[in-house]
C-alpha positions as CSV (number, residue, x, y, z in Angstrom):
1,X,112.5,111.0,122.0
2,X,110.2,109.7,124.4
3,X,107.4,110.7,126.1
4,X,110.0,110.6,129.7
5,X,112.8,111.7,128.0
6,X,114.0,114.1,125.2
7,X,117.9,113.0,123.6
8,X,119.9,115.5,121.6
9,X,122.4,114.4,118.9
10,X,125.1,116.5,118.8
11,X,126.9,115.8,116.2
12,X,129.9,113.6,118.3
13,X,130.3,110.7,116.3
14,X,131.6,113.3,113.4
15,X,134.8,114.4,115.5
16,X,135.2,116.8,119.0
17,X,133.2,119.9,119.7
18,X,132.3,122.6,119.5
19,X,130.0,122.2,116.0
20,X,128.5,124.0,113.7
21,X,125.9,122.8,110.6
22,X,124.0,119.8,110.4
23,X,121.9,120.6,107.5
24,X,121.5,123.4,104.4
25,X,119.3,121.6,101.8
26,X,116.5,119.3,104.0
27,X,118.2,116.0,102.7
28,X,116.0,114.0,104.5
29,X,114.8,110.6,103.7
30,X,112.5,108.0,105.5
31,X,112.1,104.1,104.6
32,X,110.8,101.9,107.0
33,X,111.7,102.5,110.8
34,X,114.8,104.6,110.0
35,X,115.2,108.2,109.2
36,X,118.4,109.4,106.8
37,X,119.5,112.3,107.1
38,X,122.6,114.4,104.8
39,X,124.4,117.7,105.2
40,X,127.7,119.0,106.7
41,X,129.0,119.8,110.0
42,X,131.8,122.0,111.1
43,X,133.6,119.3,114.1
44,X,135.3,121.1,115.6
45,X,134.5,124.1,114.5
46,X,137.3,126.4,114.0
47,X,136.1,130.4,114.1
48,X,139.3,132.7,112.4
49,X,137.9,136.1,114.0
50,X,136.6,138.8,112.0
51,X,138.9,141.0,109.1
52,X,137.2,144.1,109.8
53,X,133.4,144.1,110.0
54,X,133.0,140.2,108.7
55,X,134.2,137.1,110.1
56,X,135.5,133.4,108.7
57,X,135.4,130.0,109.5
58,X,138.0,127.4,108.6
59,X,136.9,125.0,106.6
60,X,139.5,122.4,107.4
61,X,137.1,120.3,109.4
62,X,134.2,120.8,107.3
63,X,132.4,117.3,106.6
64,X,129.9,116.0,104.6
65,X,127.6,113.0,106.4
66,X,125.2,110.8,105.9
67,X,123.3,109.5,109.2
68,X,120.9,107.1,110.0
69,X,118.2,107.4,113.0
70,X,116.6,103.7,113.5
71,X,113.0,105.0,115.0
72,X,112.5,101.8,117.1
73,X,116.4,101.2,118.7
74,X,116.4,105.6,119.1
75,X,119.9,105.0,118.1
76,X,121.6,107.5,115.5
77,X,124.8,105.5,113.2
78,X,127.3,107.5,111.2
79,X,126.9,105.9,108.0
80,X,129.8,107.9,106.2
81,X,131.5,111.1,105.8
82,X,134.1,112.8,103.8
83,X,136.4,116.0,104.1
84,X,138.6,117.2,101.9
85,X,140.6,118.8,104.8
86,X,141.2,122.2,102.9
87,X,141.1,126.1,105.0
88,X,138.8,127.3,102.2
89,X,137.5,124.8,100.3
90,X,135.0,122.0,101.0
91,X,134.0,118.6,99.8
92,X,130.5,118.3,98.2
93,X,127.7,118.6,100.5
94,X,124.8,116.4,100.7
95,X,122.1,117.8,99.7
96,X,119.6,115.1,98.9
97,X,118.7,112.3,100.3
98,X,116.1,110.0,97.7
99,X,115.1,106.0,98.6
100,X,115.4,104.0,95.1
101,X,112.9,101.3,96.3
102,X,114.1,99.1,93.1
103,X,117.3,98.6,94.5
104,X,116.6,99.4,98.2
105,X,119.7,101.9,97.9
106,X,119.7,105.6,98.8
107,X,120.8,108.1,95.9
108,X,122.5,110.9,97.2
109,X,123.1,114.3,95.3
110,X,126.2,116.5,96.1
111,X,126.3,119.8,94.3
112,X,127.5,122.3,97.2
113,X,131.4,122.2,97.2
114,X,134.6,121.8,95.2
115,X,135.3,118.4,95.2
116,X,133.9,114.6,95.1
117,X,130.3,116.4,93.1
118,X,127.8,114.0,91.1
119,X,125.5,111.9,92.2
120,X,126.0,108.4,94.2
121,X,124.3,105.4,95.6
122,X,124.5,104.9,99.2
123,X,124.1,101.6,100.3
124,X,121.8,101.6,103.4
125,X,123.4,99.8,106.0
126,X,127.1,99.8,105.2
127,X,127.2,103.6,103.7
128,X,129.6,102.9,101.2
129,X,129.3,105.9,98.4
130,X,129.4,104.6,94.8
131,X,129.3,107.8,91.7
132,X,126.6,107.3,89.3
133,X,126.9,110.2,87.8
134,X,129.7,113.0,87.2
135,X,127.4,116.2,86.7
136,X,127.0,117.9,90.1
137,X,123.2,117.9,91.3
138,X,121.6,120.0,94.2
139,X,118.1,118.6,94.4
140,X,116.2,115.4,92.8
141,X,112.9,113.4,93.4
142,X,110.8,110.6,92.1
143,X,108.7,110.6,88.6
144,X,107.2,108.2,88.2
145,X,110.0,104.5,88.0
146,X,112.9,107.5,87.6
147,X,114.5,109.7,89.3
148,X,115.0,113.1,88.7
149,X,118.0,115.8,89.4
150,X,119.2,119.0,88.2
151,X,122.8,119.7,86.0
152,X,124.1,122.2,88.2
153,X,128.1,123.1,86.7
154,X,127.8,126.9,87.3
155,X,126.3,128.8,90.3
156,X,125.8,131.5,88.4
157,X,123.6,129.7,85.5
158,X,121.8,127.2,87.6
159,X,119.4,124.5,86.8
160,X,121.2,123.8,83.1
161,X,119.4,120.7,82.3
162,X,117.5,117.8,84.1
163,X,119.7,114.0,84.6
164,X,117.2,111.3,84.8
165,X,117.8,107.7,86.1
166,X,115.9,104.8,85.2
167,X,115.3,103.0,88.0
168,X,114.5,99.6,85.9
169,X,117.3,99.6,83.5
170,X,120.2,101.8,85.5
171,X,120.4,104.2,82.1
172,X,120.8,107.7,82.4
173,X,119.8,110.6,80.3
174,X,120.5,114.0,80.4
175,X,117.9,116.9,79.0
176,X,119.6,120.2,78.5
177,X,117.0,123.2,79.3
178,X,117.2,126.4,77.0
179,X,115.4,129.1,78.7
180,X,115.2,131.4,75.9
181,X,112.6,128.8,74.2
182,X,110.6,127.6,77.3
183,X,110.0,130.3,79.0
184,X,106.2,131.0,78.7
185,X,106.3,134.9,79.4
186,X,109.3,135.2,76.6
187,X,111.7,136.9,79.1
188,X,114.8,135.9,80.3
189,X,115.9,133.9,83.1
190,X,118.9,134.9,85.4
191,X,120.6,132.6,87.8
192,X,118.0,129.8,88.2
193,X,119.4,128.1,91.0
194,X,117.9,124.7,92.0
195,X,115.6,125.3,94.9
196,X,113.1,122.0,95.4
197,X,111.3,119.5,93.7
198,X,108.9,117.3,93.5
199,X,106.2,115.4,91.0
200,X,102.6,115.0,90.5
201,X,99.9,114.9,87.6
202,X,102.9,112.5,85.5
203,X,104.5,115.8,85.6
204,X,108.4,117.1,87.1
205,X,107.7,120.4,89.2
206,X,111.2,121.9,89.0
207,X,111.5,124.8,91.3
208,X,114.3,127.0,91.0
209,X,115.1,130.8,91.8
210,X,112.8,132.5,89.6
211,X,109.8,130.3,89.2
212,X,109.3,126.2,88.0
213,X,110.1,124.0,85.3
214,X,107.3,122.0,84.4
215,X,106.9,118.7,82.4
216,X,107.8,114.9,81.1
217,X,112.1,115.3,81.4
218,X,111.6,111.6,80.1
219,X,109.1,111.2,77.5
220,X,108.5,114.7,76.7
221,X,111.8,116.8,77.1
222,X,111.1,119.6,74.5
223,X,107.9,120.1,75.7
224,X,109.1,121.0,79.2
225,X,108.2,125.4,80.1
226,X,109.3,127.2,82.8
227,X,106.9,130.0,84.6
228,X,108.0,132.6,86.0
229,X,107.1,132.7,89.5
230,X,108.2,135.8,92.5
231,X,111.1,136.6,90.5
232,X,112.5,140.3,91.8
233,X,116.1,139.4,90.4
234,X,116.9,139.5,94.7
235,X,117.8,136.5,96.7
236,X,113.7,135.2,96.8
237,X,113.6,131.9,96.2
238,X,112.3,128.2,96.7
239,X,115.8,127.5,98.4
240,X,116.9,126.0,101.4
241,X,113.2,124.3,101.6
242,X,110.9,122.1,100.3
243,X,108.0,120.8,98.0
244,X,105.8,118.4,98.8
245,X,102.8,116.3,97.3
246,X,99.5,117.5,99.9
247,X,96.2,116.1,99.5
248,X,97.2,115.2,95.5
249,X,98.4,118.9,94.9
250,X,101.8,120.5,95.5
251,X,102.8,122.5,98.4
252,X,106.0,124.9,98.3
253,X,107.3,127.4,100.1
254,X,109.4,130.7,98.3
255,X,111.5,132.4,100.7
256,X,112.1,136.2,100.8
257,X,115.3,135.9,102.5
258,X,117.4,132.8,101.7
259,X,120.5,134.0,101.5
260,X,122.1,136.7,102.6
261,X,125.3,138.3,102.8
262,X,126.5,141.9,105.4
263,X,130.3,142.1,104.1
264,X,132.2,145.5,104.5
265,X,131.7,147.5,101.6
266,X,128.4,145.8,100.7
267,X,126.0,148.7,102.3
268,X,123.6,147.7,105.3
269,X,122.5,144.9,103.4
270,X,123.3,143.6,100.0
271,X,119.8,141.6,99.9
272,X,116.4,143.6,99.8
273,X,112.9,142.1,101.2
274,X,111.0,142.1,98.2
275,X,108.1,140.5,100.6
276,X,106.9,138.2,102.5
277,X,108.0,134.1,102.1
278,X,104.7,132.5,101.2
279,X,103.6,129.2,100.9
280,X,102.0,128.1,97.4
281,X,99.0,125.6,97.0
282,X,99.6,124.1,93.3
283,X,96.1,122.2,91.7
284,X,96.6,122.7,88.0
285,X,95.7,125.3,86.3
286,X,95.6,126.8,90.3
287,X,98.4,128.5,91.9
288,X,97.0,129.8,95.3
289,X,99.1,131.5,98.2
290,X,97.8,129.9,101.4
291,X,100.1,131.7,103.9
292,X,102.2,134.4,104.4
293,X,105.4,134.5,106.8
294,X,108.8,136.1,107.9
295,X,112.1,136.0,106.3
296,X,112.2,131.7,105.5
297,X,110.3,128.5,105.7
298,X,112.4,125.9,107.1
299,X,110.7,123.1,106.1
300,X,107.1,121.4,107.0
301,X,105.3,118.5,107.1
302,X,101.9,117.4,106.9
303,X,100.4,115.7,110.2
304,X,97.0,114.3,110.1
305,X,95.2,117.7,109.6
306,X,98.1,119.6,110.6
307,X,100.6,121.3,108.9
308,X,103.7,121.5,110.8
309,X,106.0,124.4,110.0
310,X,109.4,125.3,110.9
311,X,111.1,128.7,110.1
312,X,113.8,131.3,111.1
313,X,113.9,135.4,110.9
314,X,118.0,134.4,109.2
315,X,119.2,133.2,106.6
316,X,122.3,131.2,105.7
317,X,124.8,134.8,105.5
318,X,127.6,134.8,103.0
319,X,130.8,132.8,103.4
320,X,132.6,136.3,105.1
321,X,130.0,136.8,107.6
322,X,131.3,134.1,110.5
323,X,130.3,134.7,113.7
324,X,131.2,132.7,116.8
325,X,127.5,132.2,117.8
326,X,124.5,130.7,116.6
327,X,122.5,133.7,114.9
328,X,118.6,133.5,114.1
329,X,115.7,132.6,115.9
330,X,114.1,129.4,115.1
331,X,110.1,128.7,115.3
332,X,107.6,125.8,115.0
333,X,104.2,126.3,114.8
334,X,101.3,123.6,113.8
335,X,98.6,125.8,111.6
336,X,94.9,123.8,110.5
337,X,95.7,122.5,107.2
338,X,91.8,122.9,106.3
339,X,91.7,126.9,106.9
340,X,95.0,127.3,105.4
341,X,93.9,125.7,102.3
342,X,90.7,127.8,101.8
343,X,92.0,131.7,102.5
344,X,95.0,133.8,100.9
345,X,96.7,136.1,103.1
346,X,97.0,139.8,101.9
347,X,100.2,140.2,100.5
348,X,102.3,143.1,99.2
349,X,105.5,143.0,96.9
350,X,108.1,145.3,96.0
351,X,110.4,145.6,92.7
352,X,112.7,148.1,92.6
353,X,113.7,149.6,88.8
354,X,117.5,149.4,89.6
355,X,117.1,145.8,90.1
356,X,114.5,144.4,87.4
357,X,115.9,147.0,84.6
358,X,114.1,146.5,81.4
359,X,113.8,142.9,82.3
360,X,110.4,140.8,82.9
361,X,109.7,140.3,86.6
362,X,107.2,139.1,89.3
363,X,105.1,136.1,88.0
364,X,102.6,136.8,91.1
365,X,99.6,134.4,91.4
366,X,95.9,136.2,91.6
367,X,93.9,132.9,92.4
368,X,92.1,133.3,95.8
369,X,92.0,137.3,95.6
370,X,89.6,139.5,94.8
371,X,91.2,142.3,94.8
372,X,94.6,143.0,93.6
373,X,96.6,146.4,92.3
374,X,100.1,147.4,90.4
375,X,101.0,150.6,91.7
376,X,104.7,152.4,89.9
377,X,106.4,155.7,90.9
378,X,108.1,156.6,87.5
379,X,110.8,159.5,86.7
380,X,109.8,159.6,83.2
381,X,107.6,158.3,81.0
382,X,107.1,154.5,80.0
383,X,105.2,151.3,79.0
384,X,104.7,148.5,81.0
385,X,103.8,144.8,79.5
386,X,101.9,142.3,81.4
387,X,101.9,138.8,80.7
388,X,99.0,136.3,81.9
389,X,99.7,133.1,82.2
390,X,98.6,129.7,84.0
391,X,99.9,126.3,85.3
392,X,97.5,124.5,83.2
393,X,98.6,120.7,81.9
394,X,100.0,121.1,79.2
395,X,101.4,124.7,79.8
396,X,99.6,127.2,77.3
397,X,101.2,130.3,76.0
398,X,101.0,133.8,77.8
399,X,98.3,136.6,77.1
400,X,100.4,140.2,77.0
401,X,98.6,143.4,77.2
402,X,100.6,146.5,77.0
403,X,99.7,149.7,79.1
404,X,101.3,153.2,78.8
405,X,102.7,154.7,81.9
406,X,102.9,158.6,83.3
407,X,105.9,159.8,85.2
408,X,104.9,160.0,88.9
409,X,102.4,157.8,90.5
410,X,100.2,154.8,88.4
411,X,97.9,152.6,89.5
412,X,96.6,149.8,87.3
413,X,93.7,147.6,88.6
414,X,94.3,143.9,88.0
415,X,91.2,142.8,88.0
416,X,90.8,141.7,84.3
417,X,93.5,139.1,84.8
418,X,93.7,135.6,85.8
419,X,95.9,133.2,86.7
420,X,99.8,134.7,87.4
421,X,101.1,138.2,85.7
422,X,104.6,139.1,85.1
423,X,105.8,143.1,84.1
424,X,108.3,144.1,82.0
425,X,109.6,147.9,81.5
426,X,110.1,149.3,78.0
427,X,112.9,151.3,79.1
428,X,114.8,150.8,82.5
429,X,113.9,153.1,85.3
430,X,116.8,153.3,87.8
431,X,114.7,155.3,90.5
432,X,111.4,153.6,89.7
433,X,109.3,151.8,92.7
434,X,107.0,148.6,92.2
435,X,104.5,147.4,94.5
436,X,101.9,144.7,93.4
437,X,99.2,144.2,96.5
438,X,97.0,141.3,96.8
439,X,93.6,141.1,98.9
């Protein structure tokens, strides 16, 4: 790109047209005058047509890349790529991109697939892959002289541990996380899926679906805590985007619709708004939300002043939901980082009792608001607990108050609390209604 001229990269040097991809998990990396970038690509992309109401894809030229965009030359190099050449299966896509600047190497996590998983060092200018580890990762960053990833093994228990490398001596170590003793609010944590990550204050910030682990993985690794943070056991989440140090705090973005899936059978839509996608403002023991916005945050990027965000009203739809176009619309918009940094956006949320059960939900920050209400439509009788907590360095222990609750309409004022509250149901409510409104 030019000031005269704008140039497109299709995709070509992966195979013939038409494509589909490019990108799921911002694996994005920038060293010097060259921009890496990871992800998969459909070339060519081969659409099946649609078994009833749905739709698939073949996944026989499905490939996982790593590119390289030299900033001066404006010239794009495939640096390398792999396909395991399967109908329905895929191999493991890139979904982080990190610079080791020991070693000048690029460390590449693959934890999207069913084959060729771990985590690898990419040389930079001949792109040859080398595995440095066996346990599938989705996300990593920097702390400190290491480097950071999640265990993922099971999509459907998540972030199991933390794999560290030590960029000095090469050595790895592993930290297993067990939930049931670092969760601050004492409940329990379901599914939580890597989502982004970065570090500041010597500390990981971990941010998975759910809420954020929190700590030293290296010198500290029993002391690590997870809070629970806009967890509505639905597909919100801190996926498919990004954290980021700003200004010496950390920025993130939760999405309310991340992914999504309209198969037959599943109803009009298997994955309820439970509000709007927010963007956090982390300055510990502060958790602020500075802005408010539709179904995902893309990514975004700090310029001068500015911050520069980039979003869609879609989200990535479930593997039997094909279509033979492009589906979404995509938006960029440049928003004063100063104003955004000193006002919170009204927000509401919404938990449903068929969905939380008798298990602890929300983890909803109240910095920045003055006012703020939890309002429940009951069918019977019931108590609700509160915990407080805060992001404070180290993590202290929650405060729980416990309120009795009237069937019909309650409405508790939250003014006496601080920090982030989570709820909890004595006994599970099928029919029940939660709304918790910030202003």
């Amino acid at each position: 790109m030019t000031k005269d001229r704008d140039e497109v990269y299709g995709f070509d040097l992966l195979g013939a047209g038409p494509r589909s991809g490019g990108d799921t998990y911002n694996a994005v990396e920038a060293v010097d005058d060259e921009i890496y970038f990871g992800g998969w690509v459909h070339s060519p992309a081969v659409y099946n047509g649609r078994r009833n109401a749905g739709g698939t894809i073949s996944f026989r030229n499905k490939f996982s890349h790593l590119h390289s965009y030299d900033i001066k030359e404006q010239k794009v190099r495939l640096l390398w790529a792999d396909s395991i050449r399967s109908e329905t299966e895929w191999a493991g896509e890139v979904s982080e991109v990190v610079h080791d600047p020991v070693s000048d190497r690029l460390i590449v996590a693959r934890g999207d697939g069913h084959a060729n998983l771990g985590i690898f060092a990419a040389d930079r200018r001949k792109g040859t892959l080398d595995r440095l580890s066996e346990l599938p990762a989705l996300k990593g960053t920097h702390f400190l002289d290491y480097m950071c990833f999640d265990v993922k093994k099971d999509w459907t228990k998540g972030m199991e541990g933390i794999q560290t490398l030590d960029l000095v001596t090469g050595r790895w170590e592993v930290a297993p996380l067990d939930y049931r003793l670092i969760s601050v609010d004492g409940g329990p944590v379901r599914s939580p899926l890597p989502g982004c990550a970065t570090s500041a204050y010597s500390n990981l910030f971990f941010f998975v679906h759910g809420g954020v682990v929190v700590g030293d993985p290296v010198d500290a690794p029993d002391e690590m805590r997870f809070l629970r943070l806009f967890d509505f056991k639905t597909p919100y989440a801190p996926a498919r985007t990004m954290a980021k140090p700003v200004l010496g705090g950390v920025m993130v973005a939760f999405n309310a619709y991340s992914h999504g899936s309209r198969r037959p059978g599943s109803g009009p839509d298997s994955s309820p708004i439970a509000g709007p996608s927010v963007i956090l403002y982390v300055t510990p023991p502060q958790v602020r939300i500075v802005g408010a916005f539709g179904a995902r945050i893309t990514g975004f990027e700090k310029v001068g002043g500015e911050l520069l965000i980039a979003a869609s009203n879609e989200a990535n739809l479930g593997s039997g939901d094909a279509t033979p176009i492009d589906t979404g619309y995509r938006d960029l918009a440049s928003l004063d980082l100063g104003r955004l940094l000193v006002a919170s956006p009204p927000v509401t949320f919404h938990g449903v009792g068929s969905r939380v059960g008798d298990e602890t939900w929300g983890g909803i920050p109240l910095d920045g608001y003055s006012s703020s209400e939890f309002l429940c439509d009951l069918t019977t009788a019931n108590k609700v607990t509160i915990s407080e907590y805060r992001l404070s360095l180290p993590v202290a222990s929650a405060r729980r108050e416990v309120f009795e609750l009237k069937p019909g309409r309650n409405r508790l004022d939250l003014s006496s609390f601080h920090g982030i509250v989570s709820f909890r149901l004595e006994r599970t409510d099928p029919d029940s209604d939660f709304w918790v409104t910030l202003r």
